[in-house]
C-alpha positions as CSV (number, residue, x, y, z in Angstrom):
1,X,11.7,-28.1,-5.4
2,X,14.1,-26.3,-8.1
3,X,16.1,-23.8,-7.0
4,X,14.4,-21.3,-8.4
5,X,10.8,-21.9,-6.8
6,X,13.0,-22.2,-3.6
7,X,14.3,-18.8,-4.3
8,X,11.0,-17.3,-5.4
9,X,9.7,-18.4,-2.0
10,X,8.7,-17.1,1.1
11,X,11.5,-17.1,3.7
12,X,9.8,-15.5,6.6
13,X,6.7,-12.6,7.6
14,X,7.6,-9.5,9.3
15,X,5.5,-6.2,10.0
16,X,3.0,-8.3,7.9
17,X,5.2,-8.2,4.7
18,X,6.1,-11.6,3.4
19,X,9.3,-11.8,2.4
20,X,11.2,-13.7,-0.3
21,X,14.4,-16.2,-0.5
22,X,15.7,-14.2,-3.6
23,X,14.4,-10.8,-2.4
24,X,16.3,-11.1,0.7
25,X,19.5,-13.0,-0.2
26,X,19.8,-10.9,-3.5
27,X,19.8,-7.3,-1.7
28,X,22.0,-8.4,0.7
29,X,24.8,-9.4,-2.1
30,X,23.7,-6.1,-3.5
31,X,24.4,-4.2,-0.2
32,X,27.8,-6.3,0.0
33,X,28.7,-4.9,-3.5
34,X,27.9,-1.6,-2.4
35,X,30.2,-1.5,0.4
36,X,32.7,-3.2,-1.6
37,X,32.5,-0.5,-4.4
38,X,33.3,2.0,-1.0
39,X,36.0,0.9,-0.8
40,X,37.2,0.1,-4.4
41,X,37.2,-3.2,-4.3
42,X,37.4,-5.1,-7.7
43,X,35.6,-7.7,-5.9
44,X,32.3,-5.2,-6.3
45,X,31.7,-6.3,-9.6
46,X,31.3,-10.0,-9.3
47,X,29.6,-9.5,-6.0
48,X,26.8,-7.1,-8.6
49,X,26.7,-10.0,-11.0
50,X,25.8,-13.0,-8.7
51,X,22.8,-10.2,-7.1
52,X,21.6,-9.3,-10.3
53,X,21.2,-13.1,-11.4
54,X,19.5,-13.9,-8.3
55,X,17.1,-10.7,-8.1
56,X,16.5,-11.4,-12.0
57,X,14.2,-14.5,-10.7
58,X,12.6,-12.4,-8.1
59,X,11.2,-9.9,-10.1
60,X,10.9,-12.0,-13.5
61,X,8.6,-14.0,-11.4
62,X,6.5,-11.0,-10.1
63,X,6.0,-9.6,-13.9
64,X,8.3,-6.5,-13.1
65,X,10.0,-5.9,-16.6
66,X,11.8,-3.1,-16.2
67,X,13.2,-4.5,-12.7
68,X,14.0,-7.8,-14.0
69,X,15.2,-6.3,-17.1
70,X,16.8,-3.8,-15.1
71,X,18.9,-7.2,-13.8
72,X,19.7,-8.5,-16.9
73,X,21.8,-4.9,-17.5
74,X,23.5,-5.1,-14.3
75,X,25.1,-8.5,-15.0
76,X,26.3,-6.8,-18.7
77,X,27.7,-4.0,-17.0
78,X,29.3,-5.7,-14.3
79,X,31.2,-7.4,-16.7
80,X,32.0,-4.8,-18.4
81,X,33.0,-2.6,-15.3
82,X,35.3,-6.0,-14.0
83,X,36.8,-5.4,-17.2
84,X,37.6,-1.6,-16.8
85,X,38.4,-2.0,-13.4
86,X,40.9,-4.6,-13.8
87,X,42.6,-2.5,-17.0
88,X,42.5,0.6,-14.4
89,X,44.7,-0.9,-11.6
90,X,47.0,-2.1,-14.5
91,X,47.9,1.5,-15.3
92,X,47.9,2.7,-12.1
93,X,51.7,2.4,-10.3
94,X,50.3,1.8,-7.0
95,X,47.7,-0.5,-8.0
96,X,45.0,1.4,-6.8
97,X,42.0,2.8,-8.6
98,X,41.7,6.2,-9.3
99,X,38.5,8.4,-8.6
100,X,37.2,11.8,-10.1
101,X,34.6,14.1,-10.5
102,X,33.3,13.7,-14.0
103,X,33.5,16.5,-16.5
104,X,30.4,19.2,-17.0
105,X,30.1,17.6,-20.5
106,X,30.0,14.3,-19.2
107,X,27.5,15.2,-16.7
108,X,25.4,16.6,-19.5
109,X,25.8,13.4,-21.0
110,X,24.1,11.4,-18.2
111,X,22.0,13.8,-17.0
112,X,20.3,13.7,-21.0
113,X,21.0,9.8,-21.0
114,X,19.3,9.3,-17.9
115,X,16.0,11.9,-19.5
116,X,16.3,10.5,-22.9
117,X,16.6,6.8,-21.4
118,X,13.6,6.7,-18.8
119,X,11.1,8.6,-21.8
120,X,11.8,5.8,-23.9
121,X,11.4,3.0,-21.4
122,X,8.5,4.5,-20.0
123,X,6.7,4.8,-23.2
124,X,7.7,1.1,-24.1
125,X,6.3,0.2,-20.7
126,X,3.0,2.5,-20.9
127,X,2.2,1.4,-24.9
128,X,3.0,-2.8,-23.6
129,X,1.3,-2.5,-19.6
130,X,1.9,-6.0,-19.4
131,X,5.5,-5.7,-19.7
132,X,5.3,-3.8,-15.8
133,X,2.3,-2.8,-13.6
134,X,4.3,0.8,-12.7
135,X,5.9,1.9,-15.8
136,X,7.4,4.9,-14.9
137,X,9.1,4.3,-11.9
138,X,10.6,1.0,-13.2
139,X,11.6,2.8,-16.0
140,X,13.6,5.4,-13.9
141,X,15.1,2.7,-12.2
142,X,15.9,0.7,-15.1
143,X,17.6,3.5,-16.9
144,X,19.1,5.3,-13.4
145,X,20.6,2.0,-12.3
146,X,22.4,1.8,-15.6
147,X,24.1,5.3,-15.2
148,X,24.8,5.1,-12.4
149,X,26.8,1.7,-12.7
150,X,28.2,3.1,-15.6
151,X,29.4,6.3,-13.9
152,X,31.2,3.4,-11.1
153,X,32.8,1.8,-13.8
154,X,34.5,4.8,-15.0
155,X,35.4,6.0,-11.7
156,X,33.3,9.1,-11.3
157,X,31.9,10.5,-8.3
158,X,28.8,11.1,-9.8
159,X,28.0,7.4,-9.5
160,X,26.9,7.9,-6.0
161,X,24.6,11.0,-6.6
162,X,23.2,8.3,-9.6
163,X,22.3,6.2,-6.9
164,X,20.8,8.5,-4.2
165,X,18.1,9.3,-7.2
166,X,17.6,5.9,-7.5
167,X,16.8,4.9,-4.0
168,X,14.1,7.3,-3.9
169,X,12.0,6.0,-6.0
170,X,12.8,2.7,-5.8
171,X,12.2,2.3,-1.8
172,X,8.1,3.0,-2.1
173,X,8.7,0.9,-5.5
174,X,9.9,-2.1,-3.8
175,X,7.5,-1.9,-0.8
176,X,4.9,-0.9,-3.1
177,X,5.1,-4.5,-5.6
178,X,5.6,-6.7,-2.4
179,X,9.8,-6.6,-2.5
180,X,9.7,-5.2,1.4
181,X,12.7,-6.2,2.0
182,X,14.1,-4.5,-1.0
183,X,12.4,-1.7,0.5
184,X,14.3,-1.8,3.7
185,X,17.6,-3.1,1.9
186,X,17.1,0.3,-0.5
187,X,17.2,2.6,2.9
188,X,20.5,1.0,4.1
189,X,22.0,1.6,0.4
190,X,21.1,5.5,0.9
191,X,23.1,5.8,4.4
192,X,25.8,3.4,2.8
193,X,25.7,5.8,-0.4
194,X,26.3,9.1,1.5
195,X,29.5,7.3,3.1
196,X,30.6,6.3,-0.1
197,X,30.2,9.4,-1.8
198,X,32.2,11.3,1.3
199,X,35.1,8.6,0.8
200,X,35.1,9.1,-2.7
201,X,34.8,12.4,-2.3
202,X,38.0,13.5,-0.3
203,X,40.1,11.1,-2.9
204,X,39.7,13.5,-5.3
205,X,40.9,16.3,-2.5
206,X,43.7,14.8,-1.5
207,X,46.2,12.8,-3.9
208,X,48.1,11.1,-1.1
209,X,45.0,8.8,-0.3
210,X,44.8,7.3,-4.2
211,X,47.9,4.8,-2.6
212,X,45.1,2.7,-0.6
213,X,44.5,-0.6,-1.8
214,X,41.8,-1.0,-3.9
């Protein structure tokens, strides 16, 4: 068996949902990345990259374009986002990585990027049905997973709100298309999310904190 059947098969059956080697193992790097981003961790980015690669097979395999697609974009940006990252805590004198809330323009910005960006997929989706069975949600996650790792590469606080819109669509999404433990991985993100986003939050209050280790 290659490693990718192995991946794309069934691990174990709970509450009746069957779940899958990649499904499992790729949300939990995911939710390992998430925490690391917390806590401003460069390691965040090549924990996003090996998850992406390995959830990539898992949806690819379940004809999910805009999921599997969606996978393809996070391994790009969490290159790119090593990248900025690692140029960040070279500027900084403490070595830590700076946080903010972004500016009303560049919330304007992703708020239209995100509109712009999902009415696009989702007509690609809805004119090609076989590139995804639910075209607009896959499409809101597609496009909000992008901005809101893009938001996390440059820092914002934002990046967390991004991802609090994501999760709720993409928990009956998941459970919906078979992923269940996607679905289950996709609630922890939301209660890790809201800690994040309080961190983050009071390192924009209080300046003294920016000297943690990143």
């Amino acid at each position: 068996m290659s490693a990718v059947s192995w991946l794309n098969s069934e691990a174990f059956t709970a509450f009746g949902q069957h779940i899958k080697w990649a499904d499992m193992i790729g949300n939990l790097i995911g939710l390992t990345a998430l925490a690391l981003g917390w806590r401003r961790s460069i390691w965040t980015w090549p924990a996003q990259l090996l998850a992406g690669a390995i959830l990539f097979t898992a949806f690819a395999s379940a004809h999910l374009s805009g999921s599997a697609g969606k996978q393809l974009v996070v391994i790009v940006v969490a290159l790119w986002g090593w990248q900025s990252w690692n140029r960040g805590k070279q500027q900084a004198q403490d070595g830590s990585l700076a946080v903010r809330f972004a500016t009303w323009r560049e919330r304007g910005v992703l708020i239209g990027a995100a509109a712009l960006g999902t009415l696009a997929v989702g007509g690609l989706f809805t004119l090609f049905p076989s590139l995804s069975w639910d075209p607009w949600p896959d499409a809101y996650i597609f496009v909000g997973t992008i901005v809101a790792m893009y938001a996390q590469a440059k820092g914002m606080v934002e990046f967390w709100f991004a991802w609090l819109l994501v999760d709720l669509v993409g928990v009956p999404l998941n459970f919906a298309n078979g992923f269940a433990f996607s679905g289950f991985v996709y609630i922890m993100y939301g209660a890790l999310v809201l800690w994040g986003m309080r961190d983050w939050w009071l390192r924009t209050r209080t300046p003294a904190l920016e000297g943690a280790t990143a």
